[in-house]
C-alpha positions in Angstrom: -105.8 121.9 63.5 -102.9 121.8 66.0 -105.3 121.9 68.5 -107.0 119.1 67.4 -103.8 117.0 66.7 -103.7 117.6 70.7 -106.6 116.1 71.9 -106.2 113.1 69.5 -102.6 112.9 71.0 -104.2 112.7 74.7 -107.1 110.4 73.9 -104.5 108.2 72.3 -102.3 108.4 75.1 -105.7 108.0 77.6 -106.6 104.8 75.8 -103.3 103.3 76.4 -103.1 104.3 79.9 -106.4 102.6 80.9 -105.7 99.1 78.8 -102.5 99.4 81.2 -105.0 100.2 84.7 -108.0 97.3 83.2 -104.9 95.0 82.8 -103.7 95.5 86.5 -107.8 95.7 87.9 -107.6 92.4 86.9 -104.6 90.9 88.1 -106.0 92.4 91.3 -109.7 91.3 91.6 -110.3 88.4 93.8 -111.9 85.0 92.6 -115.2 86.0 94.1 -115.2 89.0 92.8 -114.5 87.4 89.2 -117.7 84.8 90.1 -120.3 87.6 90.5 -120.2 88.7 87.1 -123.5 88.8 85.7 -124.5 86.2 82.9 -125.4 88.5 80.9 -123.5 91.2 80.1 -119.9 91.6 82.6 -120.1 94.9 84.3 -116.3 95.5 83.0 -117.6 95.6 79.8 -120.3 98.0 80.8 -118.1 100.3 81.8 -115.6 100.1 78.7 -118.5 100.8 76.5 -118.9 104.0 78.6 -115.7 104.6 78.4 -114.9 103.8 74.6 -118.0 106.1 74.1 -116.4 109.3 75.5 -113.2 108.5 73.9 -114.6 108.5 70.6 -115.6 111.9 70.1 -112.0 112.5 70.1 -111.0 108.8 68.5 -106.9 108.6 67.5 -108.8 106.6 64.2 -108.9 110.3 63.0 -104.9 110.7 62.7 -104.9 107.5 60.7 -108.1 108.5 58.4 -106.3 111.8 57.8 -103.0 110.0 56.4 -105.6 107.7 54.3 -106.8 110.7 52.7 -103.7 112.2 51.5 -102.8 109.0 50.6 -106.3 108.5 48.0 -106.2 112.4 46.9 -102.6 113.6 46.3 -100.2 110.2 45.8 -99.7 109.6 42.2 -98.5 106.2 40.5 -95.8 105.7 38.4 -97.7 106.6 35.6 -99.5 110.0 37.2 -102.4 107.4 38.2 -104.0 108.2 41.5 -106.6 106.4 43.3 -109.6 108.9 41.7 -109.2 106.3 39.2 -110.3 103.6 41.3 -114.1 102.2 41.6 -115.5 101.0 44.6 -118.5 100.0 43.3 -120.2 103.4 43.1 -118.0 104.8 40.7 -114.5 106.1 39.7 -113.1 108.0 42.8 -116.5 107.7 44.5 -115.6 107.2 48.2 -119.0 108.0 50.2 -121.0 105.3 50.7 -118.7 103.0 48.8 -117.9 100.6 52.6 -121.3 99.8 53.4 -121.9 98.3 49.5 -119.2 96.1 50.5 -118.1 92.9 49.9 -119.5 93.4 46.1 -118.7 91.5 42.7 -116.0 93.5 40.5 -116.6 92.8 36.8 -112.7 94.3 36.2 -111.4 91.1 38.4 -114.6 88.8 38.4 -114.9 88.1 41.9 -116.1 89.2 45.0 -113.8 91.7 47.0 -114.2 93.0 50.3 -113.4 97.0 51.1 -109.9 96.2 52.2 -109.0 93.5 49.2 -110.3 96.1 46.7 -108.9 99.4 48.0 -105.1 97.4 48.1 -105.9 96.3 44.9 -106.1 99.8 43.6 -103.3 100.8 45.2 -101.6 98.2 43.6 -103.1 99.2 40.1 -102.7 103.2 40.4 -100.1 103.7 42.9 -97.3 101.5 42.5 -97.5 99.7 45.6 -96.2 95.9 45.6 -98.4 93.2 46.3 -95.5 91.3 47.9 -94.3 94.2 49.9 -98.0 94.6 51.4 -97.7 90.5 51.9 -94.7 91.0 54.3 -96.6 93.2 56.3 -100.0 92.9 56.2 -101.3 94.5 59.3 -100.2 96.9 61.7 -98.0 96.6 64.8 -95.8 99.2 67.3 -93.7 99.8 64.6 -95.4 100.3 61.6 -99.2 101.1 60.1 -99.4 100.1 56.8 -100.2 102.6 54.4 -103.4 100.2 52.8 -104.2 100.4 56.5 -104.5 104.3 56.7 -106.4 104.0 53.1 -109.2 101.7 54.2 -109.8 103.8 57.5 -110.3 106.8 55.4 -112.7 104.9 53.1 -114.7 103.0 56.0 -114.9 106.8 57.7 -116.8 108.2 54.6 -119.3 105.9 55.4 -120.1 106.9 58.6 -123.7 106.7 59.6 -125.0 105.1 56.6 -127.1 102.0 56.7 -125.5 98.5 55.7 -126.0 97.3 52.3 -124.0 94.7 50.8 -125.7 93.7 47.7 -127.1 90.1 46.7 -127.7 90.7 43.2 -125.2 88.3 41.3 -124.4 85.1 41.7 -121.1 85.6 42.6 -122.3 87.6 45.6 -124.9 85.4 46.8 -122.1 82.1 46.1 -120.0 84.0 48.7 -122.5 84.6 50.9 -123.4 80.9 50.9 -119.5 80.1 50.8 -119.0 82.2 54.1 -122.2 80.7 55.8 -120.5 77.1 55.3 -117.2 78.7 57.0 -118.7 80.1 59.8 -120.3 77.5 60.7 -117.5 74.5 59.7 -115.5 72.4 63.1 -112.1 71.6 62.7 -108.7 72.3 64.2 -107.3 70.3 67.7 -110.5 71.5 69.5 -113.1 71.0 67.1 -114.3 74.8 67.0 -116.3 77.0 64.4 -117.1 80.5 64.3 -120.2 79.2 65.7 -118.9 78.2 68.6 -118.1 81.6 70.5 -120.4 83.4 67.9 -123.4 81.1 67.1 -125.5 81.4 70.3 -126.7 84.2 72.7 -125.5 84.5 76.1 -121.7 83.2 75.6 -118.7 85.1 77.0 -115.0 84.5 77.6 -113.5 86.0 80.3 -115.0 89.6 80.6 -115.6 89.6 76.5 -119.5 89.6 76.0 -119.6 87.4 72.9 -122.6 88.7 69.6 -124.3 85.9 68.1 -123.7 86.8 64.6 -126.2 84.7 63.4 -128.6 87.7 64.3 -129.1 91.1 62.4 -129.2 92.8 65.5 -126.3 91.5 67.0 -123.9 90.8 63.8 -123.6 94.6 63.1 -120.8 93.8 66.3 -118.7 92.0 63.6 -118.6 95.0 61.7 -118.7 97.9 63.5 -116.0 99.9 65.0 -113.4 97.9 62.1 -111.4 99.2 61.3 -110.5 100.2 64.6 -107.6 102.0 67.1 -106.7 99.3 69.6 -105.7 100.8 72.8 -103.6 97.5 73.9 -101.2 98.8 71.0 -102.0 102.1 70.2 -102.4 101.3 66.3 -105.2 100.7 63.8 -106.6 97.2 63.1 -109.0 96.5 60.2 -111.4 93.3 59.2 -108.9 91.4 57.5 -107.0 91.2 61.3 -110.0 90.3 62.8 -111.0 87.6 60.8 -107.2 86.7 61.0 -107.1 86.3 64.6 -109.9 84.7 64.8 -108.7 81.9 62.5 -105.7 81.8 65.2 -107.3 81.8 68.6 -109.8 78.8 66.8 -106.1 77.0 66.2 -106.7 76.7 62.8 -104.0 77.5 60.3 -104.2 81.0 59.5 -105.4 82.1 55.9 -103.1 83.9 53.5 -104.2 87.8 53.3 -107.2 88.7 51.4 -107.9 85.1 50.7 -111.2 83.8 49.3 -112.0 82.6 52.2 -112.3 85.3 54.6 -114.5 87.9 51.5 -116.8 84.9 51.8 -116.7 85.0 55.8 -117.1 89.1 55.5 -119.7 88.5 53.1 -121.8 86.1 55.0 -121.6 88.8 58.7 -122.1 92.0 56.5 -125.3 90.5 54.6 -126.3 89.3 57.8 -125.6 92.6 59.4 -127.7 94.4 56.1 -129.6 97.2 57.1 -127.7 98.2 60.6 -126.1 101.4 60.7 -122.2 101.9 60.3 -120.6 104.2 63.3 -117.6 104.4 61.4 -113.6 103.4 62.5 -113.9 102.7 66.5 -112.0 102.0 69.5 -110.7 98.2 70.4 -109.0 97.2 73.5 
């Protein structure tokens, strides 16, 4: 074990070390250099995909999925509740599997929830936690991971190289869907964008970021996989929720309140869309 606590160590302190060396490469590379970047796919990102490849056999996602863990098997509530009361849609306590099934309706709440919105509601519910205390911090920075963040890498790892299913069954699930479609594809904000506007076309890039159009099976599992996921340019875990988030941001649109409506309809809408892909499990980020 201490041995493996090592090389999670290293490969989190490797991951750091090259964000720092990509950052400077670029400062360095020359304007031509910058021009003869294929169209379609930047050769900067061909090599981080090599790279984020051999880093994940030994990914730093593990220290965080370990923490999740003793976090759903051994914290009690209050009460002695513990989170083997809680159903992810495949049962009481039933982890495996449960991340690809999601966003799902919940009869106990009557709406759609994503993976992260349900497994902080149960930790809410069995646990203790306060809602308003997870409010004030949300997601993870240099300071501080979030315990719900731990939680929901440990869940989204016990999915791990299972197919994609997020079910269409009842109407609630299939109003999301159609919700989420509606978002993704909706122009607002100071420079008129949508989702669709980096994400609804093939070919598009920023910078050296190849950009998925998520309109496509194929391509939308790139929406999904690798979340939640260590990001090297911080050395911390990242889920969905942030994604979505910063998405919102970088579109200058006003930023949605955590585990809004409106971002388990957006999940819903890529992870349907994604159906039938298979799940790597928690990733690497930049």
């Amino acid at each position: 074990m201490k041995q493996r606590l090592g090389m999670l160590l290293a490969a989190a302190a490797l991951t750091t070390s090259f964000a720092v060396h990509a950052q400077q490469s670029a400062k360095k590379a020359p304007p031509a250099a910058k021009a003869a970047a294929p169209a379609n796919k930047s050769e900067v990102s061909k090599e981080f995909e090599k790279f984020r490849e051999v880093l994940e056999e030994d990914n730093p996602a593990e220290l965080y999925e370990a923490k999740g863990e003793d976090i759903w098997k051994n914290k009690k509530g209050p009460n002695g509740t513990s989170m083997a009361q809680c159903d992810l849609g495949l049962g009481a306590g039933v982890v495996k599997g449960a991340y690809v099934h999601m966003p799902r309706y919940f009869a106990d709440v009557g709406q759609v929830m994503d993976a992260e919105r349900r497994v902080v509601h149960c930790m809410i519910k069995y646990l203790g936690y306060s809602e308003a205390d997870i409010r004030k911090q949300p997601f993870s920075n240099v300071n501080k991971t979030p315990d719900h963040v731990s939680v929901i890498t440990y869940v989204a790892a016990q999915s791990r190289n299972m197919k994609i299913a997020a079910p269409q069954k009842h109407p609630k699930e299939i109003e999301a869907y159609n919700i989420g479609k509606e978002i993704f594809a909706y122009r607002a904000g100071p420079y008129d964008f949508s989702c669709a506007s980096c994400h609804g076309e093939d070919g598009k890039r920023i910078r050296t970021q190849d950009l998925p159009n998520l309109r496509k099976p194929d391509e939308a599992i790139r929406a999904y996989q690798g979340w939640p996921g260590y990001r090297m340019t911080g050395g911390f875990m990242l889920t969905q929720q942030w994604r979505m988030n910063d998405c919102f941001r970088q579109q200058r649109f006003p930023e949605p309140s955590y585990l809004s409506d409106s971002i388990t309809a957006l999940l819903a809408y890529m992870t349907v869309t994604a159906n039938g892909q298979t799940y790597k499990g928690p990733g690497i980020k930049r």
